[in-house]
Backbone as XML, in Angstrom:
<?xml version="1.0"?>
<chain id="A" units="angstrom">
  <residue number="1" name="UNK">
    <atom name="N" x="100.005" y="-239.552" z="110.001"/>
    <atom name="CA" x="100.251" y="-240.979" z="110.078"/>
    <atom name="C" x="98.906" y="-241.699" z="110.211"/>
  </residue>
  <residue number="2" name="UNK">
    <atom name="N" x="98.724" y="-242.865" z="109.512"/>
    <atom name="CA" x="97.554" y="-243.463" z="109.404"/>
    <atom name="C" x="97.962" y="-244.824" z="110.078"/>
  </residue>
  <residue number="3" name="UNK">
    <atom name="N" x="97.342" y="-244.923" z="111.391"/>
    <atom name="CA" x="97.404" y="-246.294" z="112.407"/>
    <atom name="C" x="95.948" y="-247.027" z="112.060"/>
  </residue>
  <residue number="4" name="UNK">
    <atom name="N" x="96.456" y="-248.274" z="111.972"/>
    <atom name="CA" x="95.285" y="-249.472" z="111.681"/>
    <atom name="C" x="95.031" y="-250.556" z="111.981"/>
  </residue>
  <residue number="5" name="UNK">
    <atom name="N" x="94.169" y="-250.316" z="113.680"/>
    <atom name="CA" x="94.286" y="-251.822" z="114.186"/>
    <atom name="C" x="92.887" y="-252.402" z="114.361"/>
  </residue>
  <residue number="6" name="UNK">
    <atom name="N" x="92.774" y="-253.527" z="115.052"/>
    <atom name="CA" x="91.968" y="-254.043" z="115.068"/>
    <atom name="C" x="91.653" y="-254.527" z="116.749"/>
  </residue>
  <residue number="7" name="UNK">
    <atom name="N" x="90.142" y="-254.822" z="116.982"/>
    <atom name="CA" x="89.385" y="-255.320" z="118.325"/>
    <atom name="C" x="88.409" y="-255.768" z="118.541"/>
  </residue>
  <residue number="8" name="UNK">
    <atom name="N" x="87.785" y="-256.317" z="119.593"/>
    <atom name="CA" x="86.682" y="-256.120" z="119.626"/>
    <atom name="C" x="85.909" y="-255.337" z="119.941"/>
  </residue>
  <residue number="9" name="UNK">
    <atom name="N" x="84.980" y="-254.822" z="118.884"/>
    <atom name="CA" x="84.500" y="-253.604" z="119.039"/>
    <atom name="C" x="83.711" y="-253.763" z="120.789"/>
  </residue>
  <residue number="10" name="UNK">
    <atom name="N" x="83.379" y="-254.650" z="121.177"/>
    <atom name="CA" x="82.362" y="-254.355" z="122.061"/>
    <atom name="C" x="83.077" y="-254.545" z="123.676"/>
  </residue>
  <residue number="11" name="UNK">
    <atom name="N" x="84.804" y="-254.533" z="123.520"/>
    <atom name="CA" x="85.358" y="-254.715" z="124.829"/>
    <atom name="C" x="87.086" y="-253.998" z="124.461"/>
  </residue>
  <residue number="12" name="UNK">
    <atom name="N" x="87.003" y="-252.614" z="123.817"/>
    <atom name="CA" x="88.087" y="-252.100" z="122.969"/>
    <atom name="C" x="88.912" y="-251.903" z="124.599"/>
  </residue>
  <residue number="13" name="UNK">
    <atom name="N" x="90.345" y="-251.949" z="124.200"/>
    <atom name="CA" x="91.243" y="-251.968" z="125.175"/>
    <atom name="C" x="91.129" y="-250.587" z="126.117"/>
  </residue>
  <residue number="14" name="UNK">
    <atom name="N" x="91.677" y="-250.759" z="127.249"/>
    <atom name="CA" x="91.252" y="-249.226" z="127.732"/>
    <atom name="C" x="92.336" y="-248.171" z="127.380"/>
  </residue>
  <residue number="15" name="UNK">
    <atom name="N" x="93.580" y="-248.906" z="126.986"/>
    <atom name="CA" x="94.692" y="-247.810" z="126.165"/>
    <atom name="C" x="94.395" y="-247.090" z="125.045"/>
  </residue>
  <residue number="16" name="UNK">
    <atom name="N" x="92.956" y="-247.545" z="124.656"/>
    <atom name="CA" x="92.373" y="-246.570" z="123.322"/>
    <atom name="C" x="91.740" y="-245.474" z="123.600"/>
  </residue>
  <residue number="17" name="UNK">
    <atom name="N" x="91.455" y="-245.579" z="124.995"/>
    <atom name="CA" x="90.534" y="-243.851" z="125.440"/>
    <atom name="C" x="90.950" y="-242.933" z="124.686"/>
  </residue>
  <residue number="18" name="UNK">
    <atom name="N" x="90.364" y="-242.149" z="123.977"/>
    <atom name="CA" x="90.410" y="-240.893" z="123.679"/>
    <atom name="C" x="91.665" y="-241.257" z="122.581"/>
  </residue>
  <residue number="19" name="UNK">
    <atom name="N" x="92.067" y="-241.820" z="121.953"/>
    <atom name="CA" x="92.895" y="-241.964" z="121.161"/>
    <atom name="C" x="93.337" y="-241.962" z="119.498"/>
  </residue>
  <residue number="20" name="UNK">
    <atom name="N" x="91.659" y="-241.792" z="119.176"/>
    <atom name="CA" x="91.312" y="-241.826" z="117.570"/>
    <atom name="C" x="91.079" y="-240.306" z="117.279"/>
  </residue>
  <residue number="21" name="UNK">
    <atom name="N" x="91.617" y="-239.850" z="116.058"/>
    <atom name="CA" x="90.942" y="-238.567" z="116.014"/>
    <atom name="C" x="89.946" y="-238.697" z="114.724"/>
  </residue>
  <residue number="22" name="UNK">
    <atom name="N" x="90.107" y="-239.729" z="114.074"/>
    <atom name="CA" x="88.837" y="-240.603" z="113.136"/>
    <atom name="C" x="88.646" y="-242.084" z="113.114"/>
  </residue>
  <residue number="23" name="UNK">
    <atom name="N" x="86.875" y="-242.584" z="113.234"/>
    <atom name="CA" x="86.868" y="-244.252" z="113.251"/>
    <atom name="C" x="86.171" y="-243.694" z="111.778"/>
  </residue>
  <residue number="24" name="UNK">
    <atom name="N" x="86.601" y="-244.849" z="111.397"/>
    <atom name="CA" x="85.990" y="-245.270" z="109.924"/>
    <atom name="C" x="85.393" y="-246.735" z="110.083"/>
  </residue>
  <residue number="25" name="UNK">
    <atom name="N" x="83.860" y="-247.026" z="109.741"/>
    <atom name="CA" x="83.415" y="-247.926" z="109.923"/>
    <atom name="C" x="82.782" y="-248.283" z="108.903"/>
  </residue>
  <residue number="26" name="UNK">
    <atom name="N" x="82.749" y="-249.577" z="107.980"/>
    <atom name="CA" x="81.934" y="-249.911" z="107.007"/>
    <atom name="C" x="81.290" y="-251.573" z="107.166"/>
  </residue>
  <residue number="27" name="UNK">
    <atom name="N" x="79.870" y="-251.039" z="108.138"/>
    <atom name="CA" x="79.000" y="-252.161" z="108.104"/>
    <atom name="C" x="79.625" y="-252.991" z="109.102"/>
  </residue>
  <residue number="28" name="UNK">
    <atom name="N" x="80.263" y="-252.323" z="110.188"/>
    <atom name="CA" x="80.719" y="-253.177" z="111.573"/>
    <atom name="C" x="79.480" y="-253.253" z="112.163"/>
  </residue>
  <residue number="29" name="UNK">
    <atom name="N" x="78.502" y="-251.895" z="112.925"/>
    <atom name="CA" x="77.595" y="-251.451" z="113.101"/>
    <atom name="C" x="76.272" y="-252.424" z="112.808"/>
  </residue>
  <residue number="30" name="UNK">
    <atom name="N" x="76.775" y="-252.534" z="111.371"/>
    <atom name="CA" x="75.150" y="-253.530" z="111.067"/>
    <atom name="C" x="75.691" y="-255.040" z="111.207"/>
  </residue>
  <residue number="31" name="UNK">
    <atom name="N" x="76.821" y="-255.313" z="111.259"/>
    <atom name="CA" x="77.272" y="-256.733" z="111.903"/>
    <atom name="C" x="76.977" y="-257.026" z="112.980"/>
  </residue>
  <residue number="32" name="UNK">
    <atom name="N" x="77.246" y="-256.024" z="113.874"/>
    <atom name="CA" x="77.114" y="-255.822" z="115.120"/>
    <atom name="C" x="75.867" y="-255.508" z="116.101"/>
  </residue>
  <residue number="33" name="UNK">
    <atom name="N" x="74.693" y="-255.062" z="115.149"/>
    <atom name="CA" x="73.711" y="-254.633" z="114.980"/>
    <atom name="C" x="72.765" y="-255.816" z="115.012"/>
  </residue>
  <residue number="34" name="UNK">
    <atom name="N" x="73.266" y="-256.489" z="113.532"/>
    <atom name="CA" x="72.180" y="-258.075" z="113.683"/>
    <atom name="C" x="73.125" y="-259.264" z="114.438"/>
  </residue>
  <residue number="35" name="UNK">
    <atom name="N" x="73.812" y="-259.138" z="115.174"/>
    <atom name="CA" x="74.503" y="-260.015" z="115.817"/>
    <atom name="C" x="73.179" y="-260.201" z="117.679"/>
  </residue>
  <residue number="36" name="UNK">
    <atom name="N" x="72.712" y="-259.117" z="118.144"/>
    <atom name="CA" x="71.871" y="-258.736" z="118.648"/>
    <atom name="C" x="72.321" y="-259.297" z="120.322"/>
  </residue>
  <residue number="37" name="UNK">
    <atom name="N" x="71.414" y="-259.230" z="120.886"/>
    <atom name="CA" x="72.198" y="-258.953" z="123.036"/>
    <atom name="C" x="72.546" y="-257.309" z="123.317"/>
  </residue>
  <residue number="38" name="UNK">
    <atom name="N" x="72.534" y="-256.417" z="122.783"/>
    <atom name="CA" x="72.873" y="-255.120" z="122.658"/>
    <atom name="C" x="74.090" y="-255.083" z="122.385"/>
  </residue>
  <residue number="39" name="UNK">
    <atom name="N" x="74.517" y="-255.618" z="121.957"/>
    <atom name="CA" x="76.250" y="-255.288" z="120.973"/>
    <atom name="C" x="76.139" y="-254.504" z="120.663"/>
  </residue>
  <residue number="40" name="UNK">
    <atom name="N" x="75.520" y="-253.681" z="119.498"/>
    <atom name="CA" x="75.694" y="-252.483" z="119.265"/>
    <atom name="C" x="75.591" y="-251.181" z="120.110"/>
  </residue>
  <residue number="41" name="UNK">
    <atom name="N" x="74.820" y="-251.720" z="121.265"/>
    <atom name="CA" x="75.164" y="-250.202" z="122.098"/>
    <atom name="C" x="76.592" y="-250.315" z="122.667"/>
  </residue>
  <residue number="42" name="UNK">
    <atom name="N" x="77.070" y="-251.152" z="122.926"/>
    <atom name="CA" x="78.487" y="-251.652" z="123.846"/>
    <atom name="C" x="79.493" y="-251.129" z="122.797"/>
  </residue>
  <residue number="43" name="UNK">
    <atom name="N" x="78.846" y="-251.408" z="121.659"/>
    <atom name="CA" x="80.290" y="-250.953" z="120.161"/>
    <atom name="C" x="79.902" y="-249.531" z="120.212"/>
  </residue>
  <residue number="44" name="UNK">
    <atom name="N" x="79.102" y="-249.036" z="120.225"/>
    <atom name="CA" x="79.225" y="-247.820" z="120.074"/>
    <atom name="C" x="79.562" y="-247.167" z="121.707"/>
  </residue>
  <residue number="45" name="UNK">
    <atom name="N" x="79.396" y="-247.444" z="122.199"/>
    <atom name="CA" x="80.172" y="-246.909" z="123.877"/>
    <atom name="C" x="81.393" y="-246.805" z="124.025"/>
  </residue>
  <residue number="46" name="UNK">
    <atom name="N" x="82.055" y="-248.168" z="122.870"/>
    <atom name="CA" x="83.566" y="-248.249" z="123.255"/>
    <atom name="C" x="84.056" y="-247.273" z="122.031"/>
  </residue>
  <residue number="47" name="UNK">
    <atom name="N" x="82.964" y="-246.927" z="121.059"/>
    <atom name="CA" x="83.892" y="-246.377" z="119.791"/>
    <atom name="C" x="83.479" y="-244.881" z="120.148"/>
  </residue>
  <residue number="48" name="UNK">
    <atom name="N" x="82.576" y="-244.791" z="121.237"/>
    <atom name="CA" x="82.745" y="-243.098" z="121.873"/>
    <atom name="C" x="83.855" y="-242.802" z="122.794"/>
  </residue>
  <residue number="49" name="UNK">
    <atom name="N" x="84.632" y="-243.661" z="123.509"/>
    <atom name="CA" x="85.093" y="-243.781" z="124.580"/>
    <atom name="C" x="86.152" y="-243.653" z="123.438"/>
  </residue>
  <residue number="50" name="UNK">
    <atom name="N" x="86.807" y="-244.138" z="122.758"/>
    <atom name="CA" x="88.016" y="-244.304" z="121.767"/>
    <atom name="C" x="88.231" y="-243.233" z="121.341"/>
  </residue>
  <residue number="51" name="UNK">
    <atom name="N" x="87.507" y="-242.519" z="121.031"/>
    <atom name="CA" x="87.244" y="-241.193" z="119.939"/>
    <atom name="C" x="87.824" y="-240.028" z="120.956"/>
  </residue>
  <residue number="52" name="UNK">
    <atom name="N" x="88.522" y="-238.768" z="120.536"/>
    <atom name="CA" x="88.877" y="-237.909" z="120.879"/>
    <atom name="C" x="87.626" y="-237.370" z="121.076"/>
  </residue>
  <residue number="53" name="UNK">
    <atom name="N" x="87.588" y="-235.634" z="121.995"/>
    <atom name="CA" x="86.463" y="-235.059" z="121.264"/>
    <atom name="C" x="86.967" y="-234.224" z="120.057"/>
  </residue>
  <residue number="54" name="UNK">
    <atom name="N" x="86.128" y="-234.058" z="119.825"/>
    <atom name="CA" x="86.053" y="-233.105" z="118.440"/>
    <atom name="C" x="86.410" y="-234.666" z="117.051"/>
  </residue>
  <residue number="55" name="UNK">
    <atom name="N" x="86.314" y="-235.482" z="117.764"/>
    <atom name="CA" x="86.735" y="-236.197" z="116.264"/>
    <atom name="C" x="85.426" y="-236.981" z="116.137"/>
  </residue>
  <residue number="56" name="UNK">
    <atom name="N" x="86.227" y="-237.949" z="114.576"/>
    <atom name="CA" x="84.710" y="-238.157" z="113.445"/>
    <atom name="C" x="84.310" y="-239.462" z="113.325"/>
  </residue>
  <residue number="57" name="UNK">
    <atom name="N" x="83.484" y="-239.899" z="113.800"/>
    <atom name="CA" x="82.782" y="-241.228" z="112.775"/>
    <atom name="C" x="82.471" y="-241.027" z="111.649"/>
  </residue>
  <residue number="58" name="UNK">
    <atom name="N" x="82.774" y="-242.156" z="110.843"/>
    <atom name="CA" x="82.309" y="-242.088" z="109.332"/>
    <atom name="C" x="82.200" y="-243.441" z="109.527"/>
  </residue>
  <residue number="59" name="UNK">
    <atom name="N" x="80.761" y="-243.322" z="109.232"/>
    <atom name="CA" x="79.927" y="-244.541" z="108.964"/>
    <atom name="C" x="79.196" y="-244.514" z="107.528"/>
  </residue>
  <residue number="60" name="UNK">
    <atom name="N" x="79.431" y="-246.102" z="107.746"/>
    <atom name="CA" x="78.533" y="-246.402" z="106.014"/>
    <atom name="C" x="77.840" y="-247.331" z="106.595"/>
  </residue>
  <residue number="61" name="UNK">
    <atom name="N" x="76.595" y="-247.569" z="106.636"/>
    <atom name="CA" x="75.302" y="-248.661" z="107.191"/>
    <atom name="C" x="74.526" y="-248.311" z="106.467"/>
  </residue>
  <residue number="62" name="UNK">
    <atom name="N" x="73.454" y="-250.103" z="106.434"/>
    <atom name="CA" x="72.017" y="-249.698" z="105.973"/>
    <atom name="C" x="71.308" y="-250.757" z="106.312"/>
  </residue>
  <residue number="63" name="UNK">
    <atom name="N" x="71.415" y="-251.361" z="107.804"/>
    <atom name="CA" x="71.088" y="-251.988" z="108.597"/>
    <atom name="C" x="70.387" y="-251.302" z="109.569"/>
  </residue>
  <residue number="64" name="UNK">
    <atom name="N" x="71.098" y="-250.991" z="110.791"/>
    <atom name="CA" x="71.379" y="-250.159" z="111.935"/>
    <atom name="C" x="69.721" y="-248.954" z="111.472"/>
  </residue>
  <residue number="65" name="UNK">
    <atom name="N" x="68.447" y="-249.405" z="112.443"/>
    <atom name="CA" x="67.514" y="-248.099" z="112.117"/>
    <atom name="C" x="67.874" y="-246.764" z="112.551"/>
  </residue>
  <residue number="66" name="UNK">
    <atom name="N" x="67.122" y="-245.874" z="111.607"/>
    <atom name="CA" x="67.334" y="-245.141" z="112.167"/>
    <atom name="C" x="67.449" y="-243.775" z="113.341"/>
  </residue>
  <residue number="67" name="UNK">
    <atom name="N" x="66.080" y="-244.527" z="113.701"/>
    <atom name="CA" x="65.621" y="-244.181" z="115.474"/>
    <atom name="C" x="66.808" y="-244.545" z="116.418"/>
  </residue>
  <residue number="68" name="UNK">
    <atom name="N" x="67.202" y="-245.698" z="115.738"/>
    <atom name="CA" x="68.426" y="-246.441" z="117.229"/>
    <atom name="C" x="69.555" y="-245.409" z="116.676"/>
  </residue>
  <residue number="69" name="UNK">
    <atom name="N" x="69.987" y="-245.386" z="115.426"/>
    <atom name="CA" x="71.458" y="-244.509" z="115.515"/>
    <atom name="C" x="71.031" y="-243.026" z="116.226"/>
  </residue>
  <residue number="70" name="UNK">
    <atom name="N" x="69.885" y="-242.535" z="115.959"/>
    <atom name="CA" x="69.380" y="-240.924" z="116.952"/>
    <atom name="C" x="69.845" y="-241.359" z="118.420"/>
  </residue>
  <residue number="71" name="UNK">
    <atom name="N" x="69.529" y="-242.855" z="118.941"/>
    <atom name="CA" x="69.626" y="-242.992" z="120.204"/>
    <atom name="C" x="70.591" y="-242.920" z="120.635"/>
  </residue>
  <residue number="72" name="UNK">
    <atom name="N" x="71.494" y="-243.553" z="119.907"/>
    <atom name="CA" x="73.292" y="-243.757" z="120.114"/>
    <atom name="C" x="74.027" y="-242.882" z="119.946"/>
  </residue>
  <residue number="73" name="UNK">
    <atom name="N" x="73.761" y="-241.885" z="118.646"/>
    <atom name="CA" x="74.538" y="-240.706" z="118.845"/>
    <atom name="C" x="73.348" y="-239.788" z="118.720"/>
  </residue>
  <residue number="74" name="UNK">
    <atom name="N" x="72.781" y="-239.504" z="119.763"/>
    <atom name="CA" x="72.504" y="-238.005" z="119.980"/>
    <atom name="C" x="72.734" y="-236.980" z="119.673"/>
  </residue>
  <residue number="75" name="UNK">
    <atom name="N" x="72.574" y="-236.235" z="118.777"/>
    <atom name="CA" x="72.584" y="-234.958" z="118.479"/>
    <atom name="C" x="72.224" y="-234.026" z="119.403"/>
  </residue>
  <residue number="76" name="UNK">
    <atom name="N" x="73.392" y="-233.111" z="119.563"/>
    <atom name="CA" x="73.139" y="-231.603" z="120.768"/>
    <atom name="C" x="71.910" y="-231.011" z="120.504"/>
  </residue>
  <residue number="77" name="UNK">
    <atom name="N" x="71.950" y="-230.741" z="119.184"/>
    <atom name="CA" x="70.331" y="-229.830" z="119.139"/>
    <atom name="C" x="69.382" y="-230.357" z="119.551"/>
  </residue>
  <residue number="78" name="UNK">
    <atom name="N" x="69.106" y="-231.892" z="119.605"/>
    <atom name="CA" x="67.673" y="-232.347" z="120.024"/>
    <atom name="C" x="67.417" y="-232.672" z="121.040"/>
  </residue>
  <residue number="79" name="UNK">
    <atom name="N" x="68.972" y="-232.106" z="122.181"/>
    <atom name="CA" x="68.879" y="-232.960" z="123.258"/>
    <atom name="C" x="68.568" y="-232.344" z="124.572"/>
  </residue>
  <residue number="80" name="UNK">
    <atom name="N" x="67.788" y="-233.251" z="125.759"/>
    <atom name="CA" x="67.527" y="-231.957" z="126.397"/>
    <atom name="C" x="68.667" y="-231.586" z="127.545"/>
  </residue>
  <residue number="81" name="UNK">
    <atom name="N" x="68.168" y="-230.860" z="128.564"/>
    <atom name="CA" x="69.322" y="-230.629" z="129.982"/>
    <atom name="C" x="70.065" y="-232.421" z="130.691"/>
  </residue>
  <residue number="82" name="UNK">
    <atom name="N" x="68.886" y="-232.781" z="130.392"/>
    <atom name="CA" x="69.263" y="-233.824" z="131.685"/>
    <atom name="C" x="69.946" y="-235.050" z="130.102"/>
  </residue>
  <residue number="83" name="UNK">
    <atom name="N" x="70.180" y="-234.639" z="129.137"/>
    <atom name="CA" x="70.559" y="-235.893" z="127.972"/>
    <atom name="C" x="71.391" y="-235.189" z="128.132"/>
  </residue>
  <residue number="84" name="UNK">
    <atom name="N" x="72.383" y="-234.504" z="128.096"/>
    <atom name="CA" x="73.457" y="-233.485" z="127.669"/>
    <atom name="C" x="74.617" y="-233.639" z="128.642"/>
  </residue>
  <residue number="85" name="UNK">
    <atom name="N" x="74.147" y="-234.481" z="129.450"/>
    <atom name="CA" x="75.665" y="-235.034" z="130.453"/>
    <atom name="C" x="76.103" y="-236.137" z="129.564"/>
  </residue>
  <residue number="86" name="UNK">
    <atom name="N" x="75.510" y="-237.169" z="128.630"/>
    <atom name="CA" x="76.256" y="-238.119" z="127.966"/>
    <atom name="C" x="77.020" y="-237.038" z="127.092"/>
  </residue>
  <residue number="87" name="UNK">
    <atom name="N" x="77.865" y="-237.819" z="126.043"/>
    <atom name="CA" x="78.610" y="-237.785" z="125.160"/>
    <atom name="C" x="77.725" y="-237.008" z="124.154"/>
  </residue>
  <residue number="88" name="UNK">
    <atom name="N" x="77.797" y="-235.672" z="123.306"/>
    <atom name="CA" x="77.274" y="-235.346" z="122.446"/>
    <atom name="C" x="77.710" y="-235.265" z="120.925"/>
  </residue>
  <residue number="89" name="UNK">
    <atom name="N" x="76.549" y="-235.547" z="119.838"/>
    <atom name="CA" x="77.842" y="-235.697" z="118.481"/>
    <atom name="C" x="76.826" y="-234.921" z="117.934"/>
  </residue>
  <residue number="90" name="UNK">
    <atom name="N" x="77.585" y="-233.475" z="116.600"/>
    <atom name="CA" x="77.133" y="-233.058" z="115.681"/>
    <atom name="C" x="76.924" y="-234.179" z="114.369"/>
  </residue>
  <residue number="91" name="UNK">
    <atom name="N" x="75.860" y="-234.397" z="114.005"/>
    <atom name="CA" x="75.275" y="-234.616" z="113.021"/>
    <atom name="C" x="75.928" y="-233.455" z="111.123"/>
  </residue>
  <residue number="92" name="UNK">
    <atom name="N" x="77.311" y="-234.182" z="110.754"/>
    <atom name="CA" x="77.811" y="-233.420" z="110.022"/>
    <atom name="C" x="76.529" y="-233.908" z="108.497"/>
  </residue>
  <residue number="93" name="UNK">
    <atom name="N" x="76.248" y="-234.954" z="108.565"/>
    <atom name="CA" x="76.043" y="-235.776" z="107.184"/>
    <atom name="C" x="75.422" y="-236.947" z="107.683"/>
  </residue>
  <residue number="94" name="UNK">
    <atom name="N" x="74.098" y="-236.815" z="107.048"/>
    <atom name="CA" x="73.192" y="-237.848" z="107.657"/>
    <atom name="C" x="72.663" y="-238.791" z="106.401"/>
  </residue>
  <residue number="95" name="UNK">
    <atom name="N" x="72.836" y="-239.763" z="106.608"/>
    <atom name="CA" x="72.946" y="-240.298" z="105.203"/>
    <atom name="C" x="71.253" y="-241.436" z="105.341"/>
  </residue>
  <residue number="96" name="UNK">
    <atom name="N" x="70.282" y="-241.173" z="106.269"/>
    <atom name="CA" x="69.505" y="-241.532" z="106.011"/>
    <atom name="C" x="68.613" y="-241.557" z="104.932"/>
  </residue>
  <residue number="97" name="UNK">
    <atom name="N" x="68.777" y="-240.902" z="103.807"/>
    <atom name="CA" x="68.086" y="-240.642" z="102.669"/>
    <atom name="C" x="68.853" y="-241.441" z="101.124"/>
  </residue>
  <residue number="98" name="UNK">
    <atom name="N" x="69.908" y="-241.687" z="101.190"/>
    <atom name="CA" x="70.399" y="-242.620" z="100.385"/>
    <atom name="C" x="70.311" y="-243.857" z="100.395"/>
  </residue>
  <residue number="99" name="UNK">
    <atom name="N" x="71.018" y="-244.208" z="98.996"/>
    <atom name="CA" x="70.078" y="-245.641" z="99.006"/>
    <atom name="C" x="70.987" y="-246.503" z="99.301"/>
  </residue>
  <residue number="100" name="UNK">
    <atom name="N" x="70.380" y="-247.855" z="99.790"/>
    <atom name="CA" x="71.051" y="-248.754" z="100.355"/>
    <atom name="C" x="71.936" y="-248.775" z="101.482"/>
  </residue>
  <residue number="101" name="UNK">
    <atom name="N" x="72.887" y="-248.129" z="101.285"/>
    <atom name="CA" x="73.555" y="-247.846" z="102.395"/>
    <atom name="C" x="74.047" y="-246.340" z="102.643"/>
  </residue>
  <residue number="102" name="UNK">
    <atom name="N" x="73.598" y="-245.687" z="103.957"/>
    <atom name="CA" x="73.558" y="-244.617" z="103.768"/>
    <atom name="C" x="74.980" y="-244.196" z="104.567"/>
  </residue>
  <residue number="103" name="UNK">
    <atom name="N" x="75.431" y="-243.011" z="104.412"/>
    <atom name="CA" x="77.303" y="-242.342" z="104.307"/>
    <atom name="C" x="76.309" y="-241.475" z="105.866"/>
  </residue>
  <residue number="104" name="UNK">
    <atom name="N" x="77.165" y="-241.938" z="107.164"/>
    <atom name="CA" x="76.984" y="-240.779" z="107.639"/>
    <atom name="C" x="78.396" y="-240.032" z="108.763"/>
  </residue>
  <residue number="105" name="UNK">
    <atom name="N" x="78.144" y="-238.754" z="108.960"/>
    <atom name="CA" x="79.597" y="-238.618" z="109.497"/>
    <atom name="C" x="79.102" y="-237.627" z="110.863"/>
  </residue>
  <residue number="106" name="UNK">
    <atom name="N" x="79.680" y="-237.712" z="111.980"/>
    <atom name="CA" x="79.186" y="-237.258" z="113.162"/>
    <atom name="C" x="80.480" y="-237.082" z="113.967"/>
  </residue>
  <residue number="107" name="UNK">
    <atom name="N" x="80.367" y="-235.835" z="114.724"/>
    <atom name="CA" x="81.415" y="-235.092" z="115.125"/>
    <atom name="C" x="81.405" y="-235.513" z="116.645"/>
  </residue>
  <residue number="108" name="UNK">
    <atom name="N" x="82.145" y="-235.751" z="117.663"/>
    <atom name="CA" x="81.962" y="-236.229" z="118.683"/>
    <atom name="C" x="82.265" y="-234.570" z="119.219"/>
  </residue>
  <residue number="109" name="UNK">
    <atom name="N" x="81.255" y="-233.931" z="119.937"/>
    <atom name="CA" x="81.630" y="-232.729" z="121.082"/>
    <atom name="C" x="82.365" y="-232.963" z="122.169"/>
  </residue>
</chain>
């Protein structure tokens, strides 16, 4: 079943905990991103908090740098003891190398 709602990304209800087993995002991120006050860390807090583990972001951006998305979703491999109590995401598809807007998809641990 495919459910499809809508929020604000940066204050998502708390009945969404853990409730997605995929977000699909196209260019919320970089809305949210050049909207600026740190919105985008708050959207991405609530769209970790939403997310099952083991489930997927699929993002399409080409806004959003890409030092800040390393910051936001962290990858396990690069991370050290004391980073590894947040939320960790595999890096399935990193779409920093395409053009314009790059496809990326990240596994929440």
């Amino acid at each position: 079943m495919v459910q499809v709602l809508q929020g604000d990304v940066t204050n998502l209800p708390s009945e969404w905990t853990e409730s997605f087993d995929v977000i699909l995002e196209k260019g919320l991120l970089d809305a949210v991103y050049l909207s600026g006050d740190g919105n985008v860390e708050a959207a991405v807090e609530n769209l970790t908090r939403a997310l099952r583990p083991g489930g997927l972001v699929i993002s399409v951006s080409g806004v959003v740098p890409h030092e800040l998305r390393q910051s936001l979703f962290p990858n396990v491999v690069e991370q050290d003891e004391e980073q590894k109590e947040n939320p960790s995401w595999e890096w399935l598809l990193d779409g920093s190398n395409d053009l314009k807007a790059g496809c990326f998809v990240l596994k929440k641990l």
